[in-house]
N, C-alpha and C positions, 0 to 999 in steps of 0.2 A: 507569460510574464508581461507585465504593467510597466512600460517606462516613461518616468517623468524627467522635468528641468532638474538640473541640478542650479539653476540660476534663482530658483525661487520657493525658499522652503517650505511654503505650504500645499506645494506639489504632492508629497511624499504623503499627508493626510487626506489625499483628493479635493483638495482646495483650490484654485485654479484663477491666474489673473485678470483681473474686470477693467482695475486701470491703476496708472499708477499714482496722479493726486486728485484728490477730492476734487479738485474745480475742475475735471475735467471726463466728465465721467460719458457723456454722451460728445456727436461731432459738433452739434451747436456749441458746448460749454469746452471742447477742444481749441476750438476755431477762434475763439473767445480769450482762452488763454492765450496764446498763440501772438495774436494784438499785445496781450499787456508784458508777456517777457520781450517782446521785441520793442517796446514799448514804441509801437506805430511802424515798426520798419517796412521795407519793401515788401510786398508777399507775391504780386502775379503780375510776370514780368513777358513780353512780347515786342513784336516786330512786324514791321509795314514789308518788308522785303527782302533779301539777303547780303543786302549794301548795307541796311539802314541798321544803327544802334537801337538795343534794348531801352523799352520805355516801360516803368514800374508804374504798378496800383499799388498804395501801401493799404495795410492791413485796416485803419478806420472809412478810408474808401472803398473799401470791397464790403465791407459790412454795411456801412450802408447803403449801397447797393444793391445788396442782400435783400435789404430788409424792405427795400419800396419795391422791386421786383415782388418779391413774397405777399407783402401787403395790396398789389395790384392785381396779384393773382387772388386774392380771397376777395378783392374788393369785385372783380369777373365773376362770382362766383365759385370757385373752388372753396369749401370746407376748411378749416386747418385743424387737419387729424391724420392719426395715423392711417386712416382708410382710404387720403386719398392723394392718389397718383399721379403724377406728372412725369412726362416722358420727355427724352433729350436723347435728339439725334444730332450728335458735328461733330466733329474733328476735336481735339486738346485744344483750348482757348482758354480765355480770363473768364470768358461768359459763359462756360462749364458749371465753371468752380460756381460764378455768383448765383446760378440758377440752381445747384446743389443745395449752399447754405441758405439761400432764399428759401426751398422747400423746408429744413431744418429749421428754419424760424416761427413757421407754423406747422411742425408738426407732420409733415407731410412724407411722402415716399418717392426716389428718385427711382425712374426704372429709366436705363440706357437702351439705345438703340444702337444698331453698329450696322456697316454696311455688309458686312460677310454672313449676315443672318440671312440676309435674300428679303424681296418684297413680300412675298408669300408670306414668311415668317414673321416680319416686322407687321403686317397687317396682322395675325394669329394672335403677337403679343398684346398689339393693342384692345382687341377686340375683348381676348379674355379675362385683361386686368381692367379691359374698361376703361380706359385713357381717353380724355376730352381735351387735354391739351396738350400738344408737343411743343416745349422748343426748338427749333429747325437750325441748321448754319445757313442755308442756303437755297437757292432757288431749285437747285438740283435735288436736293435731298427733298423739298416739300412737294417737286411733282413725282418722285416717287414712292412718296406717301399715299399721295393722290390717286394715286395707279388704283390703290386695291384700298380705298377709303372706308373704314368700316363705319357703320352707322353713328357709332360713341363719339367720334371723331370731330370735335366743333371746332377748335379754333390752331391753329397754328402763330408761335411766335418766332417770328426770324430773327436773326444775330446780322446777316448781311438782307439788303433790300432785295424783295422778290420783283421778278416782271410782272407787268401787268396782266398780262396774258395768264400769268400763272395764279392771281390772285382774281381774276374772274372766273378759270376753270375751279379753283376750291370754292365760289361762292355757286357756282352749278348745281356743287357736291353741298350746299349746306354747310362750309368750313369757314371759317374766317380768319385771313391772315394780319396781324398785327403787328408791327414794328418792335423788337426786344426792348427799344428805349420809350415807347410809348407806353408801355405796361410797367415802367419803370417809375415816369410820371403821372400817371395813377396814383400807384402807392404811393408817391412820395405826398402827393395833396389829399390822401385820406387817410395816410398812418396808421394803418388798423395793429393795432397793440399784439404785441407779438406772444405765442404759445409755442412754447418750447418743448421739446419732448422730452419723457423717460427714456431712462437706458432701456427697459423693454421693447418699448417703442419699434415698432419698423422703422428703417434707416434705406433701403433698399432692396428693390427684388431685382437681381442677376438674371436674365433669362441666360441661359448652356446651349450653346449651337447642337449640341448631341451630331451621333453619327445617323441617328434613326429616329424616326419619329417628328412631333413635335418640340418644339424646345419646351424646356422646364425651366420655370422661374422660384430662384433661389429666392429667398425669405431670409435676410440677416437684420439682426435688430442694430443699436445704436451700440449694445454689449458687445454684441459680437464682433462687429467693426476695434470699437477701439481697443477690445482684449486684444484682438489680432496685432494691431498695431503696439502697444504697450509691450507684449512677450516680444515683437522683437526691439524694441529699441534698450528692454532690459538686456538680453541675452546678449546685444553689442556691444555693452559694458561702457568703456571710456571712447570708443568708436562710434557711438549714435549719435544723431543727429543733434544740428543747437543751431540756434538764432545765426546764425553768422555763416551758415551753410545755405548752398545755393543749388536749385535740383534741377535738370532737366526735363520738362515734361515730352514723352511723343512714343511712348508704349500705351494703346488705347484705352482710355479713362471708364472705357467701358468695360474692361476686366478686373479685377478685383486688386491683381498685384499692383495697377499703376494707382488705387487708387487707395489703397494701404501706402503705397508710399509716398502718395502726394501727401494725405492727413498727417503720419507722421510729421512731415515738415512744419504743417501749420498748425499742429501739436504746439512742437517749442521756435515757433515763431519763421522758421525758416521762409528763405522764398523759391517761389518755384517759375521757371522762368520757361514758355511753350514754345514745341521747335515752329519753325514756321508754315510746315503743313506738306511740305516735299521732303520727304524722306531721301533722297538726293540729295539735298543739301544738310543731312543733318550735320557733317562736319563743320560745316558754316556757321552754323546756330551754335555748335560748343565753343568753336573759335572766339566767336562774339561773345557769349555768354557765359562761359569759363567755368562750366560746373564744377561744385565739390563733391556730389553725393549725385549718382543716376542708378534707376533697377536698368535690368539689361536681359532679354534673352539668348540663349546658345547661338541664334542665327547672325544677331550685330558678332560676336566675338568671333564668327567663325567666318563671316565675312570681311574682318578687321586680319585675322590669321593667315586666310586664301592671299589675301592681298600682300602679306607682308612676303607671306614664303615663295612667290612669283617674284617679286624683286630680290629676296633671297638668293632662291637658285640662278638668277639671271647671269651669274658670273661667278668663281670659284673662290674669289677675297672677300666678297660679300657673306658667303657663304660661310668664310672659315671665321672672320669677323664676328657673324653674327651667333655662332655656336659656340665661339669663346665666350661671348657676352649671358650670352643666355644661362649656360654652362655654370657662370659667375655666378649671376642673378640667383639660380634655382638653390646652390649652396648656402647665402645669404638669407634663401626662405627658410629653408631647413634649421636655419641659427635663430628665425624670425625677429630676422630684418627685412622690413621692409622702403624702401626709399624711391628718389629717382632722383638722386643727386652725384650718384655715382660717377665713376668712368664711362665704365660703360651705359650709363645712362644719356651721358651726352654725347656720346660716339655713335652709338646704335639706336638707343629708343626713342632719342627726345622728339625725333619727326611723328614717333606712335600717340606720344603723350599729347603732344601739340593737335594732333588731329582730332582730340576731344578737350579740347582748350586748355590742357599743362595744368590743370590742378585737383584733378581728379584725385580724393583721397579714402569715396568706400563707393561699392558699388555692389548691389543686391541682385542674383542672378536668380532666374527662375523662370516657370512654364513648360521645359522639355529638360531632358539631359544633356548635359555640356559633357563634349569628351574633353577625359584627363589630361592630353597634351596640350588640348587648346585651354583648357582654362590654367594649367601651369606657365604656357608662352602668355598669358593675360596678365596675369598675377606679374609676372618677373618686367614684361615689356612695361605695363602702364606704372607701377611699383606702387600701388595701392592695396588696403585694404580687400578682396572680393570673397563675398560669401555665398554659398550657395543652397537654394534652398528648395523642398518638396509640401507643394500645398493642393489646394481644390477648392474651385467657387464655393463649395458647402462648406468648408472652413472658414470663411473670409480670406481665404490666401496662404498663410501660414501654418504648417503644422511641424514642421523639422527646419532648424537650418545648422548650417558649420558654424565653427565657434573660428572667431576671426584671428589669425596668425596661423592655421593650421595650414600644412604646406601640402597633406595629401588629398589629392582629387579623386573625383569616383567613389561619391557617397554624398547624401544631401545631408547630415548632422543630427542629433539627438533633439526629442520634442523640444518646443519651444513653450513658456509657461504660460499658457491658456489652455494648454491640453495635457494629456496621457494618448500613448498609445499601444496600442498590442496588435502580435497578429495570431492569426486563427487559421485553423488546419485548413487546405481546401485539395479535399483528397481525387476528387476527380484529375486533378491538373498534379498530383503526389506531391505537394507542399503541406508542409506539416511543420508546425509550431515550435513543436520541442525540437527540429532541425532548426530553429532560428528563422524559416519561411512560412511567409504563410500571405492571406490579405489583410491589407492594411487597413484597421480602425480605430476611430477615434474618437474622444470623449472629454467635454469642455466646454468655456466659454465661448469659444469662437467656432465653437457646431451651428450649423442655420436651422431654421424653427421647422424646416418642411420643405415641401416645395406649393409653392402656389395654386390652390383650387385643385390640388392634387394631393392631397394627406392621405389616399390611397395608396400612392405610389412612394413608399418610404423606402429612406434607406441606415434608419435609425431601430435600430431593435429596443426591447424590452427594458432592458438595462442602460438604455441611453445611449450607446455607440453608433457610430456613424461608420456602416461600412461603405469605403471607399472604392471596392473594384477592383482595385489595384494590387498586384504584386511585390512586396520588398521582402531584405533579408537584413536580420541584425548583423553587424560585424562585431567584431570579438570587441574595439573599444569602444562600442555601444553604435555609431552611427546607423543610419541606414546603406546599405548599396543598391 
């Protein structure tokens, strides 16, 4: 059996969502809107240190930024086509985002770098997609490029200033390292007219850490990003994102879910404000920054939970305290209510709310399993919106999430509309279909075109399904568990 959205009627004829308005069909012409409902507002928001107030880029600043970055990189050299590459290795910053839509303006492919790929790998990826230029953050990350330099490898552009030591060791290698702001002032004194892409277009290749092997590099076009993003902001209904929402960036830009839900934002103009780079202080960075919309994985909530239920048990009033409250809270979901204005909101939780800045109103969980207690103690402590969802680099991210108010955990939710999906017997492991088990796949806009210089190595059949690997089982009111 074939399950679609019930949020988007053309599901049900294998029609499947691309976007949801005209002017925004690729991330250049997303990013684009974005500016003009905000009309200029804030978009990419940061911080010099963990004293210091947030300072905003608005949305006509970052674009043009964009665009002399972009234009400095074809004025170097680089093409502006979907053929060619440029790679980005740092941390969540402003100069992410301007180095992504800079590539977007001509045309180009953003492939990330991360540091949990290993040197090894991070030199394989480059080597194979042929990467001549990286944006760098840092003096660290460019002598570890350095390390295993493959031949392709010409220039390096830093975001902070490299040493000199380290920019005489890249000219050894043949590399040159450049200033991000100098390449910035290029394009801005040669303007080279900007090339937009089609929705077909490459948008990014994902490399997969895999467990084995080399990594494989995902292939998603500019359809496929913004169906991803589109299916959820429909299926959030009066809950998705608007201009007036503010996100926390510091889930790494390099995996697919943080960067589905950065675009959402500058979709409908939102801004997105980066932690400061120590994951230690990320309480600091909400405090300051006072998000209303963060994604989140099982590990912040369950680290958020350890912590609460150690001061919990510390003492038997705390304890009996906090089990009334909760007790309250979970009854209130069940009615779907949700707040944190409560009594018990200000007796018990508001120290929880507080610790991601008291305004958190939806939050997108995803990447592992979140156990059912912890994410019901989430839902009732923060008193927000949270949903939970099951995807895969080769989706763009999304393929199922909950439908927002629903108070039971332990299930990531019915497709979302960019896809269908079904499972299929896999009898060695005695999962079987017509038992509502089986592996999961999927078929849609937001499927990836292949994997990179590997269209041998598929995992899209005949009929266009993308089998995932993975195990699920339908539950009786349609989700998955």
């Amino acid at each position: 059996m074939v399950r679609v959205s019930r949020f988007y009627k053309d599901s049900k004829e294998g029609r499947f969502i691309s976007y949801l308005t005209e002017d925004a069909k690729t991330l250049y012409e997303a990013f684009r809107r974005g500016a003009k409902v905000s009309n200029n507002g804030p978009c990419l928001g940061w911080r010099e240190g963990v004293t210091k107030p947030y300072m905003w880029m608005h949305y006509n600043e970052t674009l043009l930024r964009a665009r002399n970055l972009g234009s400095g990189l074809v004025s170097m050299g680089l093409p502006p086509s979907s053929t060619t590459f440029v790679g980005i290795y740092s941390q969540n910053c402003p100069e992410w985002i301007i180095t992504e839509q800079a590539a977007y303006c001509y045309s180009m492919v953003i492939i990330p770098l991360y540091d949990t790929l290993g040197p090894d790998a991070c030199a394989y990826i480059i080597n194979q997609a042929g990467i001549s230029v990286v944006v760098c953050e840092n003096d660290d990350k460019c002598n570890m490029l350095l390390d295993r330099s493959p031949r392709c490898l010409k220039k390096l552009i830093v975001i902070k200033e490299a040493r000199p030591a380290t920019k005489q060791r890249a000219k050894n290698r043949g590399v040159e390292i450049t200033r991000f702001e100098e390449i910035e002032k290029i394009g801005a004194h040669k303007s080279v007219p900007e090339v937009p892409p089609k929705p077909s277009d490459l948008a990014t290749v994902c490399y997969t850490s895999g467990t084995t092997g080399s990594p494989k590099g995902v292939m998603l076009t500019h359809e496929n990003v913004v169906a991803g993003v589109c299916a959820v902001i429909l299926q959030l209904g009066d809950h998705r994102p608007t201009s007036t929402d503010i996100m926390i960036s510091f889930l790494p830009l390099a995996h697919m879910l943080e960067r589905c839900c950065e675009n959402g934002l500058y979709m409908v103009g939102g801004a997105v404000g980066f932690y400061s780079g120590d994951i230690t202080h990320l309480s600091d960075d909400m405090k300051a920054l006072k998000p209303t919309v963060t994604p989140a994985v099982p590990r912040l909530l369950n680290r958020m939970y350890d912590k609460v239920m150690a001061e919990v048990n510390s003492s038997w009033l705390k304890r009996f305290l906090f089990n009334m409250a909760l007790s309250s809270k979970q009854n209130e979901l069940k009615k779907g209510i949700i707040r944190r204005n409560s009594f018990w909101d200000l007796v018990v939780f508001r120290k929880v709310q507080e610790s991601m800045g008291g305004r958190l109103r939806l939050m997108v969980v995803g990447s592992a399993p979140l156990a059912g207690n912890v994410l019901t103690f989430s839902r009732c402590a923060l008193g927000c919106i949270i949903v939970e969802g099951y995807g895969q680099t080769e989706c763009c991210a999304p393929i199922t999430l909950t439908i927002q108010g629903d108070p039971v955990p332990e299930h990531v939710g019915p497709p979302v509309a960019c896809c269908c999906v079904k499972l299929v017997d896999v009898p060695e492991m005695e999962y079987f279909a017509v038992s509502n088990q089986g592996e999961i796949c999927v078929k849609g806009t937001n499927v990836f075109q292949g994997y990179y210089k590997e269209q041998e190595v598929t995992t899209i059949d005949g009929s266009g399904w993308h089998h995932t690997g993975d195990i699920g089982q339908w539950l009786p009111v349609s989700p998955f568990t």
